[in-house]
C-alpha positions as CSV (number, residue, x, y, z in Angstrom):
1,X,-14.1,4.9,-9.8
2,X,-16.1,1.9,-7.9
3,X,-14.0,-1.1,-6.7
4,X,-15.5,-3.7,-9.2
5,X,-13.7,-1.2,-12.3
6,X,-10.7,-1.1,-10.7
7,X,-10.8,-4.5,-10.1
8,X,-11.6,-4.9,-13.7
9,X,-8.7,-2.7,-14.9
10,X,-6.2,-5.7,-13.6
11,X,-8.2,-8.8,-15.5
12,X,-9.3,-9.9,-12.3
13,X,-12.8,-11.7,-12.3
14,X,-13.1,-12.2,-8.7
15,X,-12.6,-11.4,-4.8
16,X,-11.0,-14.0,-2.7
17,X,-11.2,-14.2,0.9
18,X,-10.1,-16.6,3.6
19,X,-12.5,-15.9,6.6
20,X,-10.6,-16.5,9.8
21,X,-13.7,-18.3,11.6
22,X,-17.3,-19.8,11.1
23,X,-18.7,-16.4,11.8
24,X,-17.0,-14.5,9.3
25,X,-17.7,-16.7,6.7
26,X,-21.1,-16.2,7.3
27,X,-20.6,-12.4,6.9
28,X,-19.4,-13.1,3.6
29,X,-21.7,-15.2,2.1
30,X,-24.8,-12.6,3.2
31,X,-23.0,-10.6,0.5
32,X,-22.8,-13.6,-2.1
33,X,-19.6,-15.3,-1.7
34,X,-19.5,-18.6,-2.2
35,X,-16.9,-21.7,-1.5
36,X,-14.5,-22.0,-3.6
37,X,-14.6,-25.0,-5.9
38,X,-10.5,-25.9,-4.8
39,X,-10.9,-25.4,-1.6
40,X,-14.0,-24.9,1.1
41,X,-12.1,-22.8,3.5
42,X,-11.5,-20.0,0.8
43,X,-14.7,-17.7,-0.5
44,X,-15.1,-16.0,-3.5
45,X,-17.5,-13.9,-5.1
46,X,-17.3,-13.5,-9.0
47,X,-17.0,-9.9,-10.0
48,X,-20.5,-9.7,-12.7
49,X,-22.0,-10.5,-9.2
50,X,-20.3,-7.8,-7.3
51,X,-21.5,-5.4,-10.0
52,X,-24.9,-6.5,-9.7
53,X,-24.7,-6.2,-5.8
54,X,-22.8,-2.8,-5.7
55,X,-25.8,-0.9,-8.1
């Protein structure tokens, strides 16, 4: 079982990450995250994208 199912299994429909610095936010968004619309310092990447990433 891949990590966007599990995911899945709880409702959830997307990761959230707080990056601790400039240069791990830029890590994230190379794999698609994006700001969050609440608030700039969290990322989050919607989990149709993850699938779409992950295959």
């Amino acid at each position: 079982m891949d990590v966007a199912s599990v995911l899945g299994c709880f409702r959830t429909r997307s990761v959230l990450t707080h990056p601790i610095d400039e240069d791990a936010a830029r890590f994230y968004t190379r794999f698609g995250f994006t700001a969050s619309p609440l608030r700039q310092q969290q990322l989050l990447l919607l989990l149709k994208d993850a699938r779409k990433i992950l295959r």
